[in-house]
N, C-alpha and C positions, 0 to 999 in steps of 0.2 A: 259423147253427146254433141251434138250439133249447136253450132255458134247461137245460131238464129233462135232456135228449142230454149236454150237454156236463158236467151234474154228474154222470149215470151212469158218463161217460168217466172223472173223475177218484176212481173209486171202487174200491178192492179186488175181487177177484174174487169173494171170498167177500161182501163187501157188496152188489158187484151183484146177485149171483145170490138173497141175500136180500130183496132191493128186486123186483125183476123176479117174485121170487115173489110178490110183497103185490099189484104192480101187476097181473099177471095173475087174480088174485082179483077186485079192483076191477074190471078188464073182462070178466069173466064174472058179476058183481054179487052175488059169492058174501063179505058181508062177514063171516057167521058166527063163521068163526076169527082175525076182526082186533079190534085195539083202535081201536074206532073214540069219536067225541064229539062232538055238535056244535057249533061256534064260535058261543060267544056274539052277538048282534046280527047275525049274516046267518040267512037265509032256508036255502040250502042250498049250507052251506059246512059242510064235516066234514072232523075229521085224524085222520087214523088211525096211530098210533104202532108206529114198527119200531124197536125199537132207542133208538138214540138218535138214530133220524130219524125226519122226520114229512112226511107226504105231506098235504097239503091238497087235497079232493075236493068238487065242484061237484056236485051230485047233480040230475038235470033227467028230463024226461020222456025223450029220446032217448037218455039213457045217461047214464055218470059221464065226466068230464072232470077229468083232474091239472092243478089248476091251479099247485099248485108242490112241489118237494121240497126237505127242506133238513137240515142238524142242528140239531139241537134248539140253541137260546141266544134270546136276547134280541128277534133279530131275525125269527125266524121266524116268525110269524104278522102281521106287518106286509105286507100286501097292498095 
């Protein structure tokens, strides 16, 4: 089971449904209405902030790519 999959599972419904909003944004590359920024010392790595979670986004020529989701703390941006 995939990383990402198994944290949407353990997610409220109303979280999901907020999450699955942001991420269908990102896969139509409409980032306009997000809080996006990009991470320090990579090339094209961006998190764009939901909440009090943060989706981390690989931005490439064939498209965006979630590389991880998480809550916000300590550890999240450790890649």
């Amino acid at each position: 089971m995939d990383q990402i999959e198994k944290f949407l599972r353990k997610r409220t419904e109303k979280e999901h449904s907020i999450l699955m909003a942001a991420i269908n944004l990102i896969a139509r590359n409409e980032w306009g209405g997000l809080d996006v920024k990009k991470l320090k010392g990579f090339k094209h790595l961006f998190r764009i902030r939901v909440g009090n979670f943060r989706i981390i986004v690989e931005k490439g020529k064939k498209g965006n790519y979630i590389v991880k989701i998480d809550e916000r703390d300590g550890q999240t941006y450790k890649i």
